[in-house]
C-alpha positions as CSV (number, residue, x, y, z in Angstrom):
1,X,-18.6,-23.3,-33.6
2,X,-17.5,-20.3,-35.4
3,X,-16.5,-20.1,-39.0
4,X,-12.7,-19.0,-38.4
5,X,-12.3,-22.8,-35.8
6,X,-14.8,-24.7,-38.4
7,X,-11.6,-23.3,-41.3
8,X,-9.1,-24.6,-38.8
9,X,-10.9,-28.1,-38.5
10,X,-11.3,-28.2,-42.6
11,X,-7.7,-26.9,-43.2
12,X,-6.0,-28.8,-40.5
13,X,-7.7,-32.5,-42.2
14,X,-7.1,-31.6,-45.9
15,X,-3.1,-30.7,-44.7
16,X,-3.0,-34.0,-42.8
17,X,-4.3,-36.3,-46.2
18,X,-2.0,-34.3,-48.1
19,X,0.8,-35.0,-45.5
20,X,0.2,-38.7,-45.4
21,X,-0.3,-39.3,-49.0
22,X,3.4,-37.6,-50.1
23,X,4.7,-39.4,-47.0
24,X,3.2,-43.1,-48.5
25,X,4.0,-42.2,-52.0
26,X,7.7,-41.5,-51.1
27,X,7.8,-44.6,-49.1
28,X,6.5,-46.7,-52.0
29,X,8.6,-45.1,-54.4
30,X,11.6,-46.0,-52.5
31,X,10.9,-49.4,-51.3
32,X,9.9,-50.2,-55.6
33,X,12.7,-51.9,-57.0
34,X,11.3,-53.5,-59.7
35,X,11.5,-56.8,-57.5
36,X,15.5,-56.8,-59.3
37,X,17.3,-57.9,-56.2
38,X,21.3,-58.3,-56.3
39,X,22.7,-60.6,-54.8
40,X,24.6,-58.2,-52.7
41,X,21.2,-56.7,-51.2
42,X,19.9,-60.4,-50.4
43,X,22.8,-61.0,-48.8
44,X,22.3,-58.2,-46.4
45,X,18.6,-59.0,-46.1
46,X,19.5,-62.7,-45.3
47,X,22.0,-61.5,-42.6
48,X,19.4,-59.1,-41.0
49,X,16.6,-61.5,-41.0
50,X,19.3,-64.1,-39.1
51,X,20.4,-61.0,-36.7
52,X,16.8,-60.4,-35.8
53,X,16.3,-64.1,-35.4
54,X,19.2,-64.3,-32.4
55,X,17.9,-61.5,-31.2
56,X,14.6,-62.7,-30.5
57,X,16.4,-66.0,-29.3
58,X,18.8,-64.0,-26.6
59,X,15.6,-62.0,-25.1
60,X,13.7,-65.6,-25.1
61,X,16.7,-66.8,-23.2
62,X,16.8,-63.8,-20.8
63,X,12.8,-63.8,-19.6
64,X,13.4,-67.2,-18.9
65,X,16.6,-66.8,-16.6
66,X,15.0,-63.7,-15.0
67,X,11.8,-66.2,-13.9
């Protein structure tokens, strides 16, 4: 291995930590409310969850009529 590919290696994994850790903290930063919900945005997590919930129920129902 030369020196200039072994600098590529080492450069390319220090970019890539780098990368991932702004990429998580961002992430966390957003998500971090405080755990202060309104009731407006449990609302809208209540109605996804249900919307997920037929979702799951409709392809349930449609593997079993395709059988």
């Amino acid at each position: 291995m030369s020196l200039n590919q072994f600098f590529n290696m080492l450069s390319r994994m220090v970019t890539n930590r780098l990368m991932n850790w702004g990429i998580n903290k961002g992430i966390r930063q957003m998500n971090s409310t405080g755990g202060k919900q309104t009731a407006q945005q449990r609302q809208r997590e209540k109605s996804a969850r249900q919307m997920v919930k037929r979702a799951r129920q409709a392809a349930r129902i449609t593997r079993r009529l395709g059988r």
